[in-house]
MARBA-3410 file (N, C-alpha, C, O; in Angstrom, 1 decimal):
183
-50.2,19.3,-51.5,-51.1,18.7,-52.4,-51.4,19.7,-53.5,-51.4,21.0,-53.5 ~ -51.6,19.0,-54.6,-52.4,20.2,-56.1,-53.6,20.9,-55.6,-54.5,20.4,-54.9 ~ -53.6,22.3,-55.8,-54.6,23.2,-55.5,-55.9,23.1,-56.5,-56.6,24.0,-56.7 ~ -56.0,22.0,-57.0,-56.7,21.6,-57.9,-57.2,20.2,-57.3,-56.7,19.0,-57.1 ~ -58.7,21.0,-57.0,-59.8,19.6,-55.8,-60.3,18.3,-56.8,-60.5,17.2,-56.3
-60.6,18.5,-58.0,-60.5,17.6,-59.0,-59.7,16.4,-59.0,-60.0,15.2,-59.0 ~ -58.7,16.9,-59.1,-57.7,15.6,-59.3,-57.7,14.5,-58.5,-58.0,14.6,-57.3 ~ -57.3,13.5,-59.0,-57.7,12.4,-58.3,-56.4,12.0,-57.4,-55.3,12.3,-57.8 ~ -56.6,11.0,-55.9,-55.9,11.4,-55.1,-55.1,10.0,-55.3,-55.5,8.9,-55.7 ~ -53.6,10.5,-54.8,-52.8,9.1,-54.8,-52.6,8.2,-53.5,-52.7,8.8,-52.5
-52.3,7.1,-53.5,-52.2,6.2,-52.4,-51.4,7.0,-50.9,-51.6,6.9,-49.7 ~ -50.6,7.8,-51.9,-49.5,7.8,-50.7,-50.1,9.7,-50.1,-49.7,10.2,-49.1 ~ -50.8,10.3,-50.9,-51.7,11.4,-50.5,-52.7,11.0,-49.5,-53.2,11.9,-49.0 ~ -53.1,10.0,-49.2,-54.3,9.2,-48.4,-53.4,9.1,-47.2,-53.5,9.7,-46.2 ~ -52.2,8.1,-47.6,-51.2,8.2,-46.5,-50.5,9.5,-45.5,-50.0,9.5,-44.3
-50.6,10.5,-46.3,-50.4,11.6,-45.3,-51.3,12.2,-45.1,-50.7,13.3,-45.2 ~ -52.5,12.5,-44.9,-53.8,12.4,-44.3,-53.9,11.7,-43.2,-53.9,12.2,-42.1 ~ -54.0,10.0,-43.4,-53.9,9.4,-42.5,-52.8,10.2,-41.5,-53.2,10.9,-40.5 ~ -51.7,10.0,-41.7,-51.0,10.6,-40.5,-51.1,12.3,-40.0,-51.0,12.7,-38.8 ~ -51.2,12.7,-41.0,-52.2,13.8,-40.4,-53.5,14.1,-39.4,-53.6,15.1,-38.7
-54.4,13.0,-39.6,-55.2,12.4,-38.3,-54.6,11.7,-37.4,-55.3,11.5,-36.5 ~ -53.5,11.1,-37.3,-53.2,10.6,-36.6,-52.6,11.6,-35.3,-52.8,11.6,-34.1 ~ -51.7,12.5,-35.9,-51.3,13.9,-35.2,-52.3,14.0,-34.3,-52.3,13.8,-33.1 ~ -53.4,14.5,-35.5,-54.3,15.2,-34.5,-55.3,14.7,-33.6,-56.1,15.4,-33.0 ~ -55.2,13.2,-33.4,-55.2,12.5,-32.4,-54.5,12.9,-30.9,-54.9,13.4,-29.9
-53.4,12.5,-31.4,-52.5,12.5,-30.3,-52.1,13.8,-30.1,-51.2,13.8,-29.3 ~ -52.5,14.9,-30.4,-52.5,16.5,-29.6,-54.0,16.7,-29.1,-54.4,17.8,-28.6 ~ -54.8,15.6,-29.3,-56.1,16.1,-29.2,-57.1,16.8,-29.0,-57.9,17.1,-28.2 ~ -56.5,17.0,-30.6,-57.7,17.9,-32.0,-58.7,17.4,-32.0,-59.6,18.2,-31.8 ~ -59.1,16.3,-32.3,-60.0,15.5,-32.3,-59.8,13.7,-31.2,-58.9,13.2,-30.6
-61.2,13.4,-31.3,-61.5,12.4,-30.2,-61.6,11.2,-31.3,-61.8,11.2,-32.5 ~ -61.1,10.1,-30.2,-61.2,8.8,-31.1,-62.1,8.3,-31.9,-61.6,7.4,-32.6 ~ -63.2,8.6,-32.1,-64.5,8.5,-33.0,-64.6,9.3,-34.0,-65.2,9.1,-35.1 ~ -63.7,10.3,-33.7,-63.7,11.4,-35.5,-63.0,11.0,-35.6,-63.1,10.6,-36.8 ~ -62.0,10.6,-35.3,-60.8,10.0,-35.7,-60.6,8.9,-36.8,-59.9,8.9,-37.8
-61.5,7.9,-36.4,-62.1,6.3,-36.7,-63.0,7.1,-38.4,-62.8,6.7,-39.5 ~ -63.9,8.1,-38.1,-64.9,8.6,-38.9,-64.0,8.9,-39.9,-64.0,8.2,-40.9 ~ -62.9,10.0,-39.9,-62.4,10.9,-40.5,-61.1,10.0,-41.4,-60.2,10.4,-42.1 ~ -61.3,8.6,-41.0,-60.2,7.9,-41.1,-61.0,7.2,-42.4,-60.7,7.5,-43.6 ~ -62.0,6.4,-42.0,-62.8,5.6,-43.3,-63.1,6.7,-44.6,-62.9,6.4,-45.8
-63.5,7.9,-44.2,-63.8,9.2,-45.4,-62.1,9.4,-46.2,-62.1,9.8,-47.4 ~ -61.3,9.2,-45.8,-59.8,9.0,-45.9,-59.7,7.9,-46.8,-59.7,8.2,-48.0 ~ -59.6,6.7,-46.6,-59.4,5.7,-46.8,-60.7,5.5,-48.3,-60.4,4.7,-49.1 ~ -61.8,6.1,-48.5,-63.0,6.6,-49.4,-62.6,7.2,-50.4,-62.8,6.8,-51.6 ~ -61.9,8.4,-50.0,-62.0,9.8,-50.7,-61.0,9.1,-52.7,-60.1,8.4,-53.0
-61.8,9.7,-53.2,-61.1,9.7,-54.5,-60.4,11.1,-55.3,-59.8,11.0,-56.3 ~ -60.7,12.0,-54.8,-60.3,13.4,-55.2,-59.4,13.7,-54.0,-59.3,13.3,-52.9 ~ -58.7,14.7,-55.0,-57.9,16.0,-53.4,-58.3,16.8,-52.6,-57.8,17.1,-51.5 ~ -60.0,17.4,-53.5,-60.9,18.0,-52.5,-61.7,17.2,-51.6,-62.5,17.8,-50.9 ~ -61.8,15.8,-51.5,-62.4,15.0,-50.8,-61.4,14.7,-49.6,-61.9,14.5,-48.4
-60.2,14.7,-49.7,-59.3,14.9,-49.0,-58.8,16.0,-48.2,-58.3,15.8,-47.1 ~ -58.8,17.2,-48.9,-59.1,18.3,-48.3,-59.7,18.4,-47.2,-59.0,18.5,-46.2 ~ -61.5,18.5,-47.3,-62.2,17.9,-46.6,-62.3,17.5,-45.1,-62.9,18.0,-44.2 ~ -61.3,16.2,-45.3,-61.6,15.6,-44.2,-60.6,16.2,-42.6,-60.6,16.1,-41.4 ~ -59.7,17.0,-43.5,-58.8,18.0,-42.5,-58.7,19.5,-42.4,-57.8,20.1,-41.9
-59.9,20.0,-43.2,-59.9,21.3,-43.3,-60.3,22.3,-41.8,-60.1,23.5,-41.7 ~ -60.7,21.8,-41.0,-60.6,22.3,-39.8,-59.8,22.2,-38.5,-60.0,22.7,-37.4 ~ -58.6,21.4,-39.0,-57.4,21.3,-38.5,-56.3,22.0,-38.8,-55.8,22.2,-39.9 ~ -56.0,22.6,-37.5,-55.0,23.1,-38.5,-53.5,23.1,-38.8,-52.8,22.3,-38.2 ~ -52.9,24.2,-39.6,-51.9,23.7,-40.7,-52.3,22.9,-41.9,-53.5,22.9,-42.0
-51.6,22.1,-42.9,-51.8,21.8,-43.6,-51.8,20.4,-44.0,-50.6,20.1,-43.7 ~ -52.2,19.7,-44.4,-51.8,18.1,-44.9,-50.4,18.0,-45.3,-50.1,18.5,-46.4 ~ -49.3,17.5,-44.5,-48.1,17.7,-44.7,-47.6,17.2,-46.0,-48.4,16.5,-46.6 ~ -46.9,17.4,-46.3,-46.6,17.1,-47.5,-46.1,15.4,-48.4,-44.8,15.5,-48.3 ~ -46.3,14.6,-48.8,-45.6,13.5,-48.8,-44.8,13.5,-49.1,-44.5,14.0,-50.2
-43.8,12.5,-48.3,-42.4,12.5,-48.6,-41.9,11.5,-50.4,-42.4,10.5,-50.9 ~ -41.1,11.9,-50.6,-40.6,11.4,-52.0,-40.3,9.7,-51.9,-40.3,9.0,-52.9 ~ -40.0,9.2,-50.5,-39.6,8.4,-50.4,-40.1,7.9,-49.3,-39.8,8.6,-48.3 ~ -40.6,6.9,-49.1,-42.0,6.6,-47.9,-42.0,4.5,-47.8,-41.8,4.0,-48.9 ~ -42.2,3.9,-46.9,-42.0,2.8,-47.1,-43.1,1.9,-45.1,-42.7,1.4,-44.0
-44.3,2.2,-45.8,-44.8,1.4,-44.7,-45.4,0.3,-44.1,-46.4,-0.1,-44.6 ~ -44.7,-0.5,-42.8,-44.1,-2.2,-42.8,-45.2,-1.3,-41.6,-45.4,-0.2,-41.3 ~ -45.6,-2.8,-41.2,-46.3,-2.5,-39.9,-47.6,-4.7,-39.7,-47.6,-5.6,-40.6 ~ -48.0,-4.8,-39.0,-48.8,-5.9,-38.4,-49.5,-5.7,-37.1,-49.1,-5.3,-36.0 ~ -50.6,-6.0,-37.7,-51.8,-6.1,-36.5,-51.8,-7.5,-36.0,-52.5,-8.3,-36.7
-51.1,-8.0,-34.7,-51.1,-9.6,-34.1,-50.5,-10.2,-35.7,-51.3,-10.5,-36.6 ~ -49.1,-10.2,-35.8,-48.5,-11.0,-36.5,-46.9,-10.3,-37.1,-46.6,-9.2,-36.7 ~ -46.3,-11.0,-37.8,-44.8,-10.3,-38.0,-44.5,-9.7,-39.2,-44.9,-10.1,-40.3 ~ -43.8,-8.8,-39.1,-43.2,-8.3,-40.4,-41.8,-8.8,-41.0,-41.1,-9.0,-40.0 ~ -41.1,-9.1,-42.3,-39.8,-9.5,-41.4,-39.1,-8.8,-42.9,-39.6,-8.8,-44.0
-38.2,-8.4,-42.8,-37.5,-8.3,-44.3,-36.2,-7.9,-43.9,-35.8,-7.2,-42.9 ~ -35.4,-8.5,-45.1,-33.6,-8.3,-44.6,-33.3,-8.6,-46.1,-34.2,-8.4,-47.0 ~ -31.7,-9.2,-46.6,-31.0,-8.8,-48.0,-30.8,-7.8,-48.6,-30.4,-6.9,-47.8 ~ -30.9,-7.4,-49.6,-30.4,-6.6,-50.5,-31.9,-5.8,-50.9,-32.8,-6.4,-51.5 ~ -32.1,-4.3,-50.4,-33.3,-4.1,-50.7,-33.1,-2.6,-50.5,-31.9,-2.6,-50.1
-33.5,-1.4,-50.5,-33.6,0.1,-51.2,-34.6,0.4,-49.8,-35.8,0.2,-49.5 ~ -33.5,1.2,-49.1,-34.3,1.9,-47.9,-34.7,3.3,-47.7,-33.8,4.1,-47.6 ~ -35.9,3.6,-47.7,-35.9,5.0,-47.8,-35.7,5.8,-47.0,-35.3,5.5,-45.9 ~ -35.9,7.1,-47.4,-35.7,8.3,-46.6,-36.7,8.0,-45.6,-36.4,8.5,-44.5 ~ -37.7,7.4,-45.6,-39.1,7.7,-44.5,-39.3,6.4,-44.5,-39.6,5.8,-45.6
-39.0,5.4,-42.9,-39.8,4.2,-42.8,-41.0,4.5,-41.9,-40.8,5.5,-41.1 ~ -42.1,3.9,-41.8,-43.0,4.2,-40.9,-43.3,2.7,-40.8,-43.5,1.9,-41.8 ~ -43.2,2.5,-39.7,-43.3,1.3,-39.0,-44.1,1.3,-37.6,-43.9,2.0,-36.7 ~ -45.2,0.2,-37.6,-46.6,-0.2,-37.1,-46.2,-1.2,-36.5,-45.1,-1.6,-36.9 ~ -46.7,-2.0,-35.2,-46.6,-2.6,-34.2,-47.8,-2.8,-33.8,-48.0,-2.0,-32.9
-48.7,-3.5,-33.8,-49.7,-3.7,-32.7,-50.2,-5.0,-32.3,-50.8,-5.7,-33.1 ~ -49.7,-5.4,-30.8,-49.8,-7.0,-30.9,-49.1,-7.9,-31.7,-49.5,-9.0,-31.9 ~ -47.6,-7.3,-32.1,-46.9,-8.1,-33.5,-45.9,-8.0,-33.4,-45.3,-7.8,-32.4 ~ -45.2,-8.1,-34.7,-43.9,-7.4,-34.1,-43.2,-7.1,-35.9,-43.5,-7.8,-36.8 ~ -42.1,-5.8,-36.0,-41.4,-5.7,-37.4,-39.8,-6.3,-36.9,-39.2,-6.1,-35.8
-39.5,-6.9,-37.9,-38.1,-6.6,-38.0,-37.4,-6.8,-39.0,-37.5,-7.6,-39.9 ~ -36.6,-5.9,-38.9,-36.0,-5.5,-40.5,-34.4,-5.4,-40.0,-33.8,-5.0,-39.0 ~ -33.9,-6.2,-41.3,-32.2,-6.5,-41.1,-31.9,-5.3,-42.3,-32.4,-5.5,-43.4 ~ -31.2,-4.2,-42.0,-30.7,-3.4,-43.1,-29.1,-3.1,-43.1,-28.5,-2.1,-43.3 ~ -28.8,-4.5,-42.7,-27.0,-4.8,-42.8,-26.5,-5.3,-44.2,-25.4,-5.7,-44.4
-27.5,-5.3,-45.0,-27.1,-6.0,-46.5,-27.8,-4.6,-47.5,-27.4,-4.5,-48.7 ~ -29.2,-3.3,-46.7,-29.7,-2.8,-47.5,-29.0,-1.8,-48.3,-27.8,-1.6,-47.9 ~ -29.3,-1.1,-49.3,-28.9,-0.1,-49.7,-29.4,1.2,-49.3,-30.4,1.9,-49.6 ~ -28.6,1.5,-48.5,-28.8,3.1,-48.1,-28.3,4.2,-48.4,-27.3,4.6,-47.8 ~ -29.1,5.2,-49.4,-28.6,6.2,-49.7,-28.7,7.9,-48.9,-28.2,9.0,-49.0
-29.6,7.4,-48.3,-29.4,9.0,-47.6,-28.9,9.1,-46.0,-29.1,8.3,-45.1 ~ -28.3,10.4,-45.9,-27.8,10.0,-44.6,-28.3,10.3,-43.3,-27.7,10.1,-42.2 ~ -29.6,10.9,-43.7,-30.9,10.2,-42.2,-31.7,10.2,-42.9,-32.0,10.7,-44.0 ~ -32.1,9.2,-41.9,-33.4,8.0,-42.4,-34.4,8.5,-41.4,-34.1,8.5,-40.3 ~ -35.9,9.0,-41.7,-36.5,9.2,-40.6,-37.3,7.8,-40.2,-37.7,7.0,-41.1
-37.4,7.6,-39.0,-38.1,6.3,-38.7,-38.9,6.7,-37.9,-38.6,7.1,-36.7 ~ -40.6,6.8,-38.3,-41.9,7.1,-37.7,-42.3,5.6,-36.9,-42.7,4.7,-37.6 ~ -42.2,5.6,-35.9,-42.3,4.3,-35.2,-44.4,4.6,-34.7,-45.2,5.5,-34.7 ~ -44.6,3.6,-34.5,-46.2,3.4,-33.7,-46.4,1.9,-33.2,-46.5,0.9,-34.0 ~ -46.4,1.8,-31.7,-45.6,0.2,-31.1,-46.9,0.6,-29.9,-46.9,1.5,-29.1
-48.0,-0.7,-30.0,-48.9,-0.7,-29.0,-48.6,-2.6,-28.3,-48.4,-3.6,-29.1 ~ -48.6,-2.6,-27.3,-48.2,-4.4,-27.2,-47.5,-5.1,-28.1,-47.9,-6.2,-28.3 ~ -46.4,-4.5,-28.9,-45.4,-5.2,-30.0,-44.1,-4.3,-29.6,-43.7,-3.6,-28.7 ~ -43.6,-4.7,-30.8,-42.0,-4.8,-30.7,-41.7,-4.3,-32.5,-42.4,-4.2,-33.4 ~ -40.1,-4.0,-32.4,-39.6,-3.7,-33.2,-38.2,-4.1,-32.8,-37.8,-4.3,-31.7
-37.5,-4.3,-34.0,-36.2,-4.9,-34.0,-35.7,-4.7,-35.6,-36.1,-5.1,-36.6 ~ -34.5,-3.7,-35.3,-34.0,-3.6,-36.5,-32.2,-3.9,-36.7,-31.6,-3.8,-35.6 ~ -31.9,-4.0,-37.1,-30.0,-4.8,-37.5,-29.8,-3.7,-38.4,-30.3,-3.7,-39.5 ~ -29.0,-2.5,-37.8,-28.5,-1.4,-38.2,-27.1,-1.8,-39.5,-26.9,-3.0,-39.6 ~ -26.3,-1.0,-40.5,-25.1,-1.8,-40.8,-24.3,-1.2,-40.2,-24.6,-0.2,-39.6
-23.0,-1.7,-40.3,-22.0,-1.1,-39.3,-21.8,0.4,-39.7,-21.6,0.8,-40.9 ~ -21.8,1.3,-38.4,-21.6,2.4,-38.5,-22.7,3.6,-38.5,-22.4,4.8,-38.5 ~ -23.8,3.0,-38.5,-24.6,3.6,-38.4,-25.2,4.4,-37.2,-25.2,3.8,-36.1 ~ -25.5,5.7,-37.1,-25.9,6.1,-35.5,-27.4,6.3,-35.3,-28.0,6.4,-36.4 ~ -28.1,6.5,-34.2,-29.8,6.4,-34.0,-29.7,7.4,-33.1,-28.7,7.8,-32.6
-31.3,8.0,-33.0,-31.6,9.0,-31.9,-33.1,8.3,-31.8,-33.9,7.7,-32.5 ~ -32.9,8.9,-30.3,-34.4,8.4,-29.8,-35.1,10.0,-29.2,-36.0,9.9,-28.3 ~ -34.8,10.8,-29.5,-35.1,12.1,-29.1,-36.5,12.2,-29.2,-37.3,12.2,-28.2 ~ -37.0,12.2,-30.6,-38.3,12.4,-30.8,-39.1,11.2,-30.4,-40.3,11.2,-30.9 ~ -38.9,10.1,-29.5,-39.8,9.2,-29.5,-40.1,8.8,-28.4,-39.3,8.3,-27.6
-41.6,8.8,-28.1,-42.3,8.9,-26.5,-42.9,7.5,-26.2,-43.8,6.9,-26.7 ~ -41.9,7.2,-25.1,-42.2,5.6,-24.7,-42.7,5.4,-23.5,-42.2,5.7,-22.4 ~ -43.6,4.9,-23.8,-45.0,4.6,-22.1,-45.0,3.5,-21.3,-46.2,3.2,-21.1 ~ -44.2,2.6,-20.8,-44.7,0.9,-20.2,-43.8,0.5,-21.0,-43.8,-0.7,-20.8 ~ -42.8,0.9,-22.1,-42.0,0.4,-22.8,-40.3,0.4,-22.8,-39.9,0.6,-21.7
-39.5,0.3,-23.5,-38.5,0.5,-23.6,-37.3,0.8,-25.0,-37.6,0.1,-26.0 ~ -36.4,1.4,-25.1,-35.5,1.7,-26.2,-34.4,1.2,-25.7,-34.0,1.4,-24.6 ~ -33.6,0.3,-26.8,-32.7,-0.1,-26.4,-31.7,-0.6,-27.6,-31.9,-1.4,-28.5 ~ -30.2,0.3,-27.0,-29.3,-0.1,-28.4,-28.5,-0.9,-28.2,-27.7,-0.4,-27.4 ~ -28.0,-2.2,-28.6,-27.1,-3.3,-28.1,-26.0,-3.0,-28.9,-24.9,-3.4,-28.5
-26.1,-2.3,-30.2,-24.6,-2.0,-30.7,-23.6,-1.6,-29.9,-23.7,-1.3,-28.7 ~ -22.7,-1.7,-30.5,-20.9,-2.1,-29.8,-20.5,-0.3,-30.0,-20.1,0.5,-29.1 ~ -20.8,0.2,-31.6,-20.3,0.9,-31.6,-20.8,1.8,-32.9,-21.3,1.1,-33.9 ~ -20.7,3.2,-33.1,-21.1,3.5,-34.0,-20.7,4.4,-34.5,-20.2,5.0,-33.6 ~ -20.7,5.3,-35.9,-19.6,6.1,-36.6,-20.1,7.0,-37.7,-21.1,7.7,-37.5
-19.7,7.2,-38.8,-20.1,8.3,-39.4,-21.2,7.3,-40.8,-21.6,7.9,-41.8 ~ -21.3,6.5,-40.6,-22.7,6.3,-41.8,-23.9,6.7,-41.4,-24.0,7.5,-40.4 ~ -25.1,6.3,-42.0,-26.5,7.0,-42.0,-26.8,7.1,-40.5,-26.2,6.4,-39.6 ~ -27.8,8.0,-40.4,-28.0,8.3,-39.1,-29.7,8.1,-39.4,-30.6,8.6,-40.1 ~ -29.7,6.9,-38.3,-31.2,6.8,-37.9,-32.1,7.7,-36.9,-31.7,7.6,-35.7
-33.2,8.7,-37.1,-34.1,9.1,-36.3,-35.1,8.9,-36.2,-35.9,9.1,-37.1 ~ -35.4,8.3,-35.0,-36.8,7.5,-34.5,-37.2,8.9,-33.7,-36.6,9.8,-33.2 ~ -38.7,8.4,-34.0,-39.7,9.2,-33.8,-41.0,9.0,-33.4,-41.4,8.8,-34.6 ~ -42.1,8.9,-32.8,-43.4,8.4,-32.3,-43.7,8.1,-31.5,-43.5,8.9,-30.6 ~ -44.6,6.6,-31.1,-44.7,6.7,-30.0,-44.4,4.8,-29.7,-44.3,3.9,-30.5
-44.2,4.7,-28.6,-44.1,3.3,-27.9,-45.3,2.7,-26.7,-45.4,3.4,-25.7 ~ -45.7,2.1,-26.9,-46.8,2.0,-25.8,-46.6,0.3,-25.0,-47.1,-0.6,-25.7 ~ -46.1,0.1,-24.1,-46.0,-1.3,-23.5,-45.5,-2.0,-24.7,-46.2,-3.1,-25.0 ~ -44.5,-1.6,-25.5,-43.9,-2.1,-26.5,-42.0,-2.4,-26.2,-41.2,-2.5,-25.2 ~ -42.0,-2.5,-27.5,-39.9,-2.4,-27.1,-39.0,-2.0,-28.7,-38.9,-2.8,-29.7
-38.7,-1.0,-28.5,-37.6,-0.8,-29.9,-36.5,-1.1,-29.6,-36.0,-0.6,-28.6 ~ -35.7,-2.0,-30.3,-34.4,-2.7,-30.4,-33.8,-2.6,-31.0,-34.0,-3.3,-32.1 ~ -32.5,-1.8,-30.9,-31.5,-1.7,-32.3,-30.1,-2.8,-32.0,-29.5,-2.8,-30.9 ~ -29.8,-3.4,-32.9,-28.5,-4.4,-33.1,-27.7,-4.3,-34.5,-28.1,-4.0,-35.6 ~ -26.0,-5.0,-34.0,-25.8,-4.4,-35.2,-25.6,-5.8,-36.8,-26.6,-6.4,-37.1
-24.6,-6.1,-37.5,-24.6,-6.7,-38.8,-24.8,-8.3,-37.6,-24.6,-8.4,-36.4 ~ -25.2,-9.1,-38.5,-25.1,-10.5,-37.5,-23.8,-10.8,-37.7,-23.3,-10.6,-38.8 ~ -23.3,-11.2,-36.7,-21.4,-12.1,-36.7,-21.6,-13.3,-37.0,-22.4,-14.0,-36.5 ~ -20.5,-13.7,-38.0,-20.5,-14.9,-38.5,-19.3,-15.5,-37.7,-18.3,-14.8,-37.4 ~ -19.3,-16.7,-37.4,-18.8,-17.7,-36.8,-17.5,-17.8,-37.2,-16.5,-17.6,-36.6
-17.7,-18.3,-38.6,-16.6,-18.4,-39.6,-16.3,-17.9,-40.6,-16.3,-18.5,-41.7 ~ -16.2,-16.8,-40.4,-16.2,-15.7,-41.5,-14.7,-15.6,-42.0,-13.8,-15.8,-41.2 ~ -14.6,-15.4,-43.4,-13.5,-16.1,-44.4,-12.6,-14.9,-44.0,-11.5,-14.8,-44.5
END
């Protein structure tokens, strides 16, 4: 962030705050009620020192936001997007009671890992990789749930890393859809 508390804060500075509390949730730094508290003052804040602020006794620093950031997510309901569309470096993708899925067998992908911040509470996720693509599930801690890759096979294009958490949820990777009659 600008070392200048003045300045006024941007959407996606709010956004890594937010996930910055959310960290420090889940190492628990803080309890679900500052959490909720520190979250609305977040979601408030109109400066960078108001921002500041709300994580200054946490520590390290408000990570930095990524250049390229894209967050799909539903509370009890779906997400859905596929065609021709610009995938970033950073998906962060939400689940609760719902479900995302995203076809990125037609997307444009230019970098060659994609980080994928997953958060899956009673939902699901489901993504259609394009051919060639490979995934890791290293970083990602699944409770009552499951990860699962139905691809056939996979090779030297982008590399997906999933990361987060899964809770009585399900992450599902597949790959381009097969056409019947394909010319």
């Amino acid at each position: 962030m600008d070392p200048r508390p003045e300045l006024r804060a941007s959407d996606s500075e709010r956004a890594a705050t937010l996930q910055h509390l959310q960290d420090a949730l889940a190492h628990g730094r803080i309890t679900l009620s500052e959490f909720d508290e520190r979250s609305r003052d977040t979601s408030a804040a109109i400066t960078l020192g108001q921002l500041a602020a709300v994580t200054a006794d946490l520590p390290g620093t408000t990570p930095a936001v990524p250049q390229e950031r894209l967050e799909l997510g539903r509370t009890i309901g779906s997400v859905k997007r596929s065609g021709n569309w610009r995938v970033p470096q950073e998906l962060v993708l939400r689940a609760r009671f719902g479900s995302v899925e995203l076809d990125l067998s037609e997307a444009e992908i230019p970098h060659e890992i994609v980080t994928v911040d997953v958060d899956v509470i009673a939902g699901s996720i489901e993504m259609r990789l394009p051919e060639g693509a490979s995934a890791g599930f290293a970083q990602l801690d699944v409770m009552f749930g499951s990860t699962e890759d139905h691809r056939r096979s996979t090779g030297t294009g982008p590399h997906f890393e999933f990361r987060g958490r899964v809770l009585a949820g399900s992450v599902e990777l597949r790959g381009p859809k097969r056409r019947l009659f394909a010319r």
